[in-house]
VOPAGU-2260 file (C-alpha; in pm, 1 decimal, decimal comma):
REM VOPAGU-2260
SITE   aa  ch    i         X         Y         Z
SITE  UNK   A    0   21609,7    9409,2    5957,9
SITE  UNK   A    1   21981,5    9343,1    6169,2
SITE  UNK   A    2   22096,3    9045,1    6168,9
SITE  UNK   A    3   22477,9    8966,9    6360,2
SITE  UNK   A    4   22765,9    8865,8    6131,3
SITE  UNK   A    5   23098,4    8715,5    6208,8
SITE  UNK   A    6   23421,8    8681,6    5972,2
SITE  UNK   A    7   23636,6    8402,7    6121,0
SITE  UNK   A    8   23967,1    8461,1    5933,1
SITE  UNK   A    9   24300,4    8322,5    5977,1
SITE  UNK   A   10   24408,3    8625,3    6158,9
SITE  UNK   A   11   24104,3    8808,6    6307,4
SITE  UNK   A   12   23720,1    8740,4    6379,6
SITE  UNK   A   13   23550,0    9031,7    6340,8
SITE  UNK   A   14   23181,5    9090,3    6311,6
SITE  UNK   A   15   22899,0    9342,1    6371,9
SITE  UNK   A   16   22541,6    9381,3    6325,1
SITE  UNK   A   17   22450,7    9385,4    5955,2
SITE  UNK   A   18   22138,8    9570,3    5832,0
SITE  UNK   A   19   21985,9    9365,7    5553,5
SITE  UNK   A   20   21766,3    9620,1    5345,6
SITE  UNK   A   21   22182,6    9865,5    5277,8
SITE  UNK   A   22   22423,5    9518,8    5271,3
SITE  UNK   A   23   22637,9    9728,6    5528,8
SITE  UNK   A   24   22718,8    9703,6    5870,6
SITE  UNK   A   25   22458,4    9861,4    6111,0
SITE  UNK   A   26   22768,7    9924,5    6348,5
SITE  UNK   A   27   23113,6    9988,6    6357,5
SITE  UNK   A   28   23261,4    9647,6    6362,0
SITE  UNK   A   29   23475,4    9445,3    6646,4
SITE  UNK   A   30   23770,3    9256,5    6556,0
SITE  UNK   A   31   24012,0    9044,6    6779,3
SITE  UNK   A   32   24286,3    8808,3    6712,3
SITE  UNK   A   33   24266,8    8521,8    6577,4
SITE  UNK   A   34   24452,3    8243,5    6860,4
SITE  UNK   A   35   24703,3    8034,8    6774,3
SITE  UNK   A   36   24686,8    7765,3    6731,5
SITE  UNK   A   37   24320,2    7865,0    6622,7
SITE  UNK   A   38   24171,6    7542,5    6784,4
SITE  UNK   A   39   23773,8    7483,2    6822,7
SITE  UNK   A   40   23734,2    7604,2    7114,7
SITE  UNK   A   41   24025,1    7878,3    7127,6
SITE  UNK   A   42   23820,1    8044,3    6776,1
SITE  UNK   A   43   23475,7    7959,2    6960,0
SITE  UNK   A   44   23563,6    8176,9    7263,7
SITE  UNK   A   45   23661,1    8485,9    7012,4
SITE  UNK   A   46   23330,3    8465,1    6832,2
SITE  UNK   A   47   23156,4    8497,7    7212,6
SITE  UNK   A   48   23389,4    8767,2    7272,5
SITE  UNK   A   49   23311,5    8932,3    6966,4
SITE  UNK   A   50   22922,2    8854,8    6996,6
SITE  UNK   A   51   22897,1    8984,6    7341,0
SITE  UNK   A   52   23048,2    9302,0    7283,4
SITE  UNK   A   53   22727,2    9425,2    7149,2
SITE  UNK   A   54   22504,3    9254,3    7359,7
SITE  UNK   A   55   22355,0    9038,1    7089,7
SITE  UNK   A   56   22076,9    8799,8    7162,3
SITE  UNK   A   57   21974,7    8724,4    6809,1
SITE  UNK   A   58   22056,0    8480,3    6518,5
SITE  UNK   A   59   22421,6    8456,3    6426,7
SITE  UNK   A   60   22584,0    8426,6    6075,5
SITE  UNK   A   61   22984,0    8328,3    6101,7
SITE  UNK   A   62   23239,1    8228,1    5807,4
SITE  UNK   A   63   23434,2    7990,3    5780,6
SITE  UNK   A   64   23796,3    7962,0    5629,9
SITE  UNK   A   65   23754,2    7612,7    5457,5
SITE  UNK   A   66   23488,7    7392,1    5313,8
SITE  UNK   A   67   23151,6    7375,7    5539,3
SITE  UNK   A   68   22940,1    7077,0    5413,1
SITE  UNK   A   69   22520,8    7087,6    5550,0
SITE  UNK   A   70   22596,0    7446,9    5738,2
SITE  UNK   A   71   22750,1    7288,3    6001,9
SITE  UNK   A   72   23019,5    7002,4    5885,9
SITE  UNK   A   73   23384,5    7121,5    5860,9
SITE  UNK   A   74   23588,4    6924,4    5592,9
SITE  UNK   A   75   23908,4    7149,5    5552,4
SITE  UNK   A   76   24101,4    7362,5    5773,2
SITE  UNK   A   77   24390,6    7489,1    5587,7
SITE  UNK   A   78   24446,7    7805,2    5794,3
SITE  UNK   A   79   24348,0    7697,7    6120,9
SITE  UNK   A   80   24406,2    7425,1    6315,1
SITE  UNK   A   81   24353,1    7045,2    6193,6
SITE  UNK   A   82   24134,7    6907,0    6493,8
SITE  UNK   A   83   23862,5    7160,5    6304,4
SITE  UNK   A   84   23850,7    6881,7    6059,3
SITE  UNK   A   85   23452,2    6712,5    6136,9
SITE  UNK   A   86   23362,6    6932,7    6358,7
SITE  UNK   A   87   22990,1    7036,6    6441,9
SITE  UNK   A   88   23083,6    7395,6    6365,5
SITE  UNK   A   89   22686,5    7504,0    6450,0
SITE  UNK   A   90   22647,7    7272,0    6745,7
SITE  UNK   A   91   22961,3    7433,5    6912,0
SITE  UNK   A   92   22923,3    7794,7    6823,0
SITE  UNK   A   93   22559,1    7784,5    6922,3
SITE  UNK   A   94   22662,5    7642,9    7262,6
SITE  UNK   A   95   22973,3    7889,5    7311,5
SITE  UNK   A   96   22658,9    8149,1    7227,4
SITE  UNK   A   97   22427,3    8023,8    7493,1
SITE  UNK   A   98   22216,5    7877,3    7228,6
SITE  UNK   A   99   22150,8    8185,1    7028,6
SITE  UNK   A  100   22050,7    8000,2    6657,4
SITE  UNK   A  101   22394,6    8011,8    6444,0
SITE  UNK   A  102   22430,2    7951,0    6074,5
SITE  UNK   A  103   22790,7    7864,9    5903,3
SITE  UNK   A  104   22900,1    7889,0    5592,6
SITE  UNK   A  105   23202,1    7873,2    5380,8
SITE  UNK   A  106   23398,7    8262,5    5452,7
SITE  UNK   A  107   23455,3    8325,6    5011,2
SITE  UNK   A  108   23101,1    8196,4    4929,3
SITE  UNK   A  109   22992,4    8409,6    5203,8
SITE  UNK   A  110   23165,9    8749,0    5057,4
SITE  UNK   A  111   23024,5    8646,9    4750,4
SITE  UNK   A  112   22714,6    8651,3    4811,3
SITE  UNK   A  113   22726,1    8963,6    4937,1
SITE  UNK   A  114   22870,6    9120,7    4661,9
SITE  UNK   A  115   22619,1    8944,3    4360,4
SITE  UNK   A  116   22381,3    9115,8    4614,3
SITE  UNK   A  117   22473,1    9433,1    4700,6
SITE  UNK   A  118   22886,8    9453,7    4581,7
SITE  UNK   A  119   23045,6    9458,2    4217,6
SITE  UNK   A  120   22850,3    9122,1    4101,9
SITE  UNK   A  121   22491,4    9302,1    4165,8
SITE  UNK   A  122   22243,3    9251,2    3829,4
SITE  UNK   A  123   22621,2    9073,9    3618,4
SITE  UNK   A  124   22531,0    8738,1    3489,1
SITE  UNK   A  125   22764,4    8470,4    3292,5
SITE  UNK   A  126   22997,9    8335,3    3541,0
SITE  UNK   A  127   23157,9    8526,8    3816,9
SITE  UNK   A  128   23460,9    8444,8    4032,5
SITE  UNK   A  129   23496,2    8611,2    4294,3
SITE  UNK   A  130   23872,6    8577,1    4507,5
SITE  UNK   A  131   23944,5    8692,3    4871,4
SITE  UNK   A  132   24330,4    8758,5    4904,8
SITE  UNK   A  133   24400,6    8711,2    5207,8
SITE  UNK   A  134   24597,7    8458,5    5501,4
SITE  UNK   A  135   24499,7    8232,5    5195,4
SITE  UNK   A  136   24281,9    8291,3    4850,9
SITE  UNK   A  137   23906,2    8200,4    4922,7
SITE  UNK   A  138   23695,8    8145,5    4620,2
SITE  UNK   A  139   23307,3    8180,7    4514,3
SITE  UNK   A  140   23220,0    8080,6    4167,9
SITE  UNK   A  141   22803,3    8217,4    4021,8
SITE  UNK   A  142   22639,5    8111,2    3731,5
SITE  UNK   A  143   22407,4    8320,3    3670,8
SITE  UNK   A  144   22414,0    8426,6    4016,6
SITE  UNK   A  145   22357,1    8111,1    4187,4
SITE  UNK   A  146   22631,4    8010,8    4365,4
SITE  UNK   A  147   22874,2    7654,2    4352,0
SITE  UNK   A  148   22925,8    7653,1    4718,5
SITE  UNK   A  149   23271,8    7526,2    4846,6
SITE  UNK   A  150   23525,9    7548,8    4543,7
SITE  UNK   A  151   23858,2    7616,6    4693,0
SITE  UNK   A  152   23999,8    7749,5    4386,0
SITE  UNK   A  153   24315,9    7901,9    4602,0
SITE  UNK   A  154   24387,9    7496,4    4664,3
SITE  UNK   A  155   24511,0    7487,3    4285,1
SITE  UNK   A  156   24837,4    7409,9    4214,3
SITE  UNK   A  157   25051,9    7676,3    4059,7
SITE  UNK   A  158   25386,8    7613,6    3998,0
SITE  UNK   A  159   25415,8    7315,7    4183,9
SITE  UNK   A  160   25272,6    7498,1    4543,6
SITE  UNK   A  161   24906,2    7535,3    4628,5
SITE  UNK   A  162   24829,0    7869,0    4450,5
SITE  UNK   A  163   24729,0    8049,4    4815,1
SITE  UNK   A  164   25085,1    7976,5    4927,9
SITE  UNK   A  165   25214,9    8216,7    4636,3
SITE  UNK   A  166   24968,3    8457,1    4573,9
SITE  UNK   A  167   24768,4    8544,2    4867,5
SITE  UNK   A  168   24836,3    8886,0    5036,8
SITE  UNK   A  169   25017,3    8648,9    5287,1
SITE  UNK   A  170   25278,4    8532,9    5056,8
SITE  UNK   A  171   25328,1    8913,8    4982,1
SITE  UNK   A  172   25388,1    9014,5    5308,4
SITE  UNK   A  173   25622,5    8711,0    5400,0
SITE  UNK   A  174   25850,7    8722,6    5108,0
SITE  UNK   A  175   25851,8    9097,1    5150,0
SITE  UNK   A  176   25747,4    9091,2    4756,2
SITE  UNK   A  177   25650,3    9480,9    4568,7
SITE  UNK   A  178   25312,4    9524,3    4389,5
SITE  UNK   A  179   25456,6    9411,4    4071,2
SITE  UNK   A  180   25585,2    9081,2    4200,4
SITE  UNK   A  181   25310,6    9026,3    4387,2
SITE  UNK   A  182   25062,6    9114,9    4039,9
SITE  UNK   A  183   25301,0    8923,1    3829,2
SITE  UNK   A  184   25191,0    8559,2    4028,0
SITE  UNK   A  185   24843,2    8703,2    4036,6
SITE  UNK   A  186   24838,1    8701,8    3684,3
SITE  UNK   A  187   24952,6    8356,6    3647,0
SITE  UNK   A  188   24714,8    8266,7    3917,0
SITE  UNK   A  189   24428,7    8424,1    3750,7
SITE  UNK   A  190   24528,8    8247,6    3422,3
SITE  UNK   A  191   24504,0    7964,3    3539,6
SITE  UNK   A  192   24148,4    8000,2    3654,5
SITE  UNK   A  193   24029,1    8146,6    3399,3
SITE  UNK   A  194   24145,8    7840,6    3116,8
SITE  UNK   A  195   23946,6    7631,4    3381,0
SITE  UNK   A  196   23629,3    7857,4    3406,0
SITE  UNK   A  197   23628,4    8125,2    3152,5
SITE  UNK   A  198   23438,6    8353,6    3364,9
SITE  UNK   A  199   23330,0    8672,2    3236,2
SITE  UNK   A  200   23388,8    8880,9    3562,1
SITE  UNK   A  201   23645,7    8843,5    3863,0
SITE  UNK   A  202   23600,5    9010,8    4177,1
SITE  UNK   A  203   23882,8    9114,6    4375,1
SITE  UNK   A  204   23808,6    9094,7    4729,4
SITE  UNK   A  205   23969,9    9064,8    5081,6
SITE  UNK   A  206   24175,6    9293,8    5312,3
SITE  UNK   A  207   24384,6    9369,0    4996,8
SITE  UNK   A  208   24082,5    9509,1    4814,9
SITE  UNK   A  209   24113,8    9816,5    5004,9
SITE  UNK   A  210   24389,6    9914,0    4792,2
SITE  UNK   A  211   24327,8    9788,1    4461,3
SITE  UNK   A  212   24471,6   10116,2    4313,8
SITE  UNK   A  213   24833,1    9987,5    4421,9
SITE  UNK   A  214   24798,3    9628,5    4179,0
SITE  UNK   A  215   24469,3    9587,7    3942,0
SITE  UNK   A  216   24629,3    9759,3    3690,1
SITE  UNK   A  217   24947,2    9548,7    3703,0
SITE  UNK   A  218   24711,0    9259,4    3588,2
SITE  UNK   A  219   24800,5    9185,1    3247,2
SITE  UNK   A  220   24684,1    8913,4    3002,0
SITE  UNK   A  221   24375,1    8807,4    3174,4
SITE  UNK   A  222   24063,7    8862,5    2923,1
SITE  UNK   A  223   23765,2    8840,0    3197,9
SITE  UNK   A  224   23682,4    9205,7    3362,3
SITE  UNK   A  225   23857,7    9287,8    3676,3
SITE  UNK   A  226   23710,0    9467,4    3959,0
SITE  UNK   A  227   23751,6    9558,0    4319,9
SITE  UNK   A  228   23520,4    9428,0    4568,1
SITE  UNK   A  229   23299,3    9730,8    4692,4
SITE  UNK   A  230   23227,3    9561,6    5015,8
SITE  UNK   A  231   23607,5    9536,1    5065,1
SITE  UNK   A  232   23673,8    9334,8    5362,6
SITE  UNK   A  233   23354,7    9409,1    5540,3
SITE  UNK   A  234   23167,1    9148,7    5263,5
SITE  UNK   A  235   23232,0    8794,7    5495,4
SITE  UNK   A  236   23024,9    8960,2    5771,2
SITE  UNK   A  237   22717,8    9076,2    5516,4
SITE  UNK   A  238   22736,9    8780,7    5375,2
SITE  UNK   A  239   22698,0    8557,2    5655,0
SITE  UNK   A  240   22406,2    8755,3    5822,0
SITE  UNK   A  241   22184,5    8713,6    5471,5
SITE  UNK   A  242   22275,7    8352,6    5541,9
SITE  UNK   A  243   22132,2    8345,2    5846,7
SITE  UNK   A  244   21830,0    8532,1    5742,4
SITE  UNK   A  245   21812,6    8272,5    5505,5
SITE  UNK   A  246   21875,7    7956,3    5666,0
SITE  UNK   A  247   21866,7    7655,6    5447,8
């Protein structure tokens, strides 16, 4: 079974047909740019660029970079653009789709579901955190593999700043920071989560993920396993097609 997946991200949508029996792409995926500003309608017309390069005529999963209340409701829009805030995500995607059916969802809690499923979190129970480093930190927290939906956890403040605005692979690149700068605020970042949640796994996800050799084992002092995500950065776009095979 295929179902279409998109990963709306602060600076690409990209998104391919997913087949749900692997948890992996059924196709090479397509990524544009991300517009900026990244209004409603500017992001809406990437997804239909994105959607029609295959020719899809099927149900649609998309991400979202901020908190998605009754699969359609946005409520934050901290790396996009503010007039997101109450927007019928669903209602306008599905139009900008020609009505093709369209389920939305949060972009972490979509990665992590993909990866309890099919990733680094398959068969773990306890409680497990996964983090996507990326134009922010997205977060997905499981207890025993059911999901909290909307947590946010890269809105906590660290130092005084909003943790995603010192630890994300973002903040790397802008302050031009090495690995071990970059893992050093990690490691306070993932401190402080962990005194919160205790978890006994974290998952390591995002674009960054694809070269967790270069930092995970700059980590220190954090007693909760560590792992890569296996579905790297391809895990928003599984994610969000089991959504929308599963609609709620």
């Amino acid at each position: 079974m295929q179902i279409f997946g998109v990963d709306i991200g602060g600076s690409g949508i990209k998104g391919a047909p997913v087949d749900l029996d692997k948890g992996d792409l059924a196709q090479e995926r397509h990524k544009v740019l991300t517009p900026h500003p990244a209004t409603p309608s500017g992001v809406a017309d990437g997804v239909r660029e994105v959607v029609e390069h295959f020719g899809w005529t099927g149900p649609v999963g998309l991400t979202f970079p901020g908190v998605v209340t009754g699969g359609s409701t946005i409520r934050t829009a901290a790396n996009v653009d503010k007039s997101w805030i109450d927007t019928d995500a669903r209602a306008l995607f599905s139009e900008r789709l020609g009505g093709l059916p369209v389920t939305v969802v949060n972009d972490a809690d979509a990665a992590g579901v993909a990866e309890m499923s099919f990733g680094a979190g398959r068969d773990r129970s306890g409680t497990v955190i996964l983090l996507t480093f990326g134009t922010g930190i997205g977060s997905a927290v499981f207890s025993d593999g059911v999901l909290v939906p909307n947590t946010e956890l890269g809105h906590l403040e660290l130092h005084g700043h909003d943790a995603e605005k010192r630890a994300s692979s973002k903040a790397k690149e802008d302050g031009e920071l090495t690995w071990e700068h970059w893992a050093r605020r990690v490691s306070k970042y993932l401190a402080h989560v962990e005194m919160l949640f205790s978890p006994e796994l974290f998952i390591v996800g995002g674009g960054v993920s694809r070269k967790s050799e270069k930092f995970l084992h700059l980590i220190e002092g954090i007693r909760a396993e560590i792992v890569p995500a296996q579905l790297q950065n391809n895990a928003g776009i599984v994610g969000a097609a089991m959504r929308a095979a599963k609609p709620e």
